[in-house]
N, C-alpha and C positions, 0 to 999 in steps of 0.2 A: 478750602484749599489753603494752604501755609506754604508763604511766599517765603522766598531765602532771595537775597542781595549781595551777592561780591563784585570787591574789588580786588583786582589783581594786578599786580606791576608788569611791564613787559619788558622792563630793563634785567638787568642784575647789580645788584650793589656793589659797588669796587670796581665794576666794569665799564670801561667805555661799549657803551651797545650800538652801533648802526643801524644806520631804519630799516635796511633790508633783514637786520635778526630781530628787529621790534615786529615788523610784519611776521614773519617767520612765526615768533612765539604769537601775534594776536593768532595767528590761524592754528595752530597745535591747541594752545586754551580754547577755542573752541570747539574743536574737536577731539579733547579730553571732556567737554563737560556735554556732547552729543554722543557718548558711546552708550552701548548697552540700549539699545532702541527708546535711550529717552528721549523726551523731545524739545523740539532747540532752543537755545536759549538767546532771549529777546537782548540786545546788548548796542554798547554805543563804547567809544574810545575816547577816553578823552583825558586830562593832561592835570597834573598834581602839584603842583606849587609847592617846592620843598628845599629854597634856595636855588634851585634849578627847577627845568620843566620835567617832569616824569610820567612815562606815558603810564596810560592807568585803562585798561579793561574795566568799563561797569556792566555788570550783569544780572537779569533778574533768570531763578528758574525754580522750579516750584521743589519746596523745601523737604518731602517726604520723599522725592526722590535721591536724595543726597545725605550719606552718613558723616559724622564728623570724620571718620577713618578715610573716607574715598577723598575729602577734601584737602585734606593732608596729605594723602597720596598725590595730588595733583600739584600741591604747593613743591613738594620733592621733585616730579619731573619738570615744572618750568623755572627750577634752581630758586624758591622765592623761598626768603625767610618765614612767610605767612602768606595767607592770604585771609583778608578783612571779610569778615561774614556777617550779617544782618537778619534776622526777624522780626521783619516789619511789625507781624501780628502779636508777636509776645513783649513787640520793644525790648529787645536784645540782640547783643551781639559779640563776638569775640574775635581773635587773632586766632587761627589754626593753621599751623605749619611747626616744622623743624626747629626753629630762632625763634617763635610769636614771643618768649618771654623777655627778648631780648629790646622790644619794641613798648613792652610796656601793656597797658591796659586798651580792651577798645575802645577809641574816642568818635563819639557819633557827629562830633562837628568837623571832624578830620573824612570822614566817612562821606564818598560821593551818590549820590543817591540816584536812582531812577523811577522814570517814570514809565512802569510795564506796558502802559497804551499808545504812549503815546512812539516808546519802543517800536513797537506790534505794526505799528502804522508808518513807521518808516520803513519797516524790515518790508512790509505789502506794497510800497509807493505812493502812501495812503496818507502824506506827511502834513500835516492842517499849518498850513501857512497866512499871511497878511488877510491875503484877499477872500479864504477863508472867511475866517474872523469876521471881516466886514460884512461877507450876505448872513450869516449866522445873526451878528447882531440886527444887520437890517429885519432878518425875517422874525425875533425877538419884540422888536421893539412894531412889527406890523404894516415897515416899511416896503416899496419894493427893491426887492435886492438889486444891487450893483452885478452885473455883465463880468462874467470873466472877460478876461483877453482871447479869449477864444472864440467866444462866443459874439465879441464887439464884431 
């Protein structure tokens, strides 16, 4: 399977955006990238350091379902000049939208990455936290695990 990784703005450039149109456009992105009975896409929101904060869409969903023409389409209805596209498996990646050239070349250190599992398990409730960690290692190293808080 061949992974694809976007990132996606939820502002507009030029534009003062409110959180209620940030919210607005996270929920539109993804439900642009769930039509057509694909299936949904693992994702986390988070924030882009670019002399201000910008909110950024990371997205994993799997790459043979997506044309470079459908992605451009999507970059047009959430008004984005581009939107930042990744192959994990080929190590590549490009700008595709309306403006991408205007932004330049893709920079994969600019480029926010995710993690599809660890995704997958928060999207489930399934999120491996501290206390996690600690019986993992305990039961690792052959010790007895430590007691959730549930369980004390």
């Amino acid at each position: 399977m061949n992974d694809l990784e976007l990132n996606i703005r939820l502002d507009v450039r030029g534009r003062d955006v409110p959180a209620e149109e940030v919210a607005r456009r996270h929920e539109l992105a993804l439900k642009l990238l769930c039509t057509n009975g694909r299936k949904r896409a693992d994702h986390r929101t988070d924030y882009v350091e670019q002399g201000r904060t910008v909110p950024c869409l990371v997205v994993w969903v799997t790459a043979t379902e997506w044309t470079r023409e459908e992605l451009y389409a999507i970059a047009e209805q959430l008004e984005q000049d581009c939107i930042a596209a990744y192959w994990p498996d080929d190590q590549h990646g490009e700008l595709i939208g309306p403006a991408a050239a205007s932004w330049g070349p893709f920079n994969l250190d600019k480029f926010k990455r995710i993690d599809k599992y660890q995704a997958l398990a928060e999207f489930h409730g399934f999120a491996w936290g501290p206390a996690d960690t600690e019986r993992y290692l305990a039961m690792r190293r052959g010790e007895p695990q430590p007691k959730l808080a549930k369980e004390a």
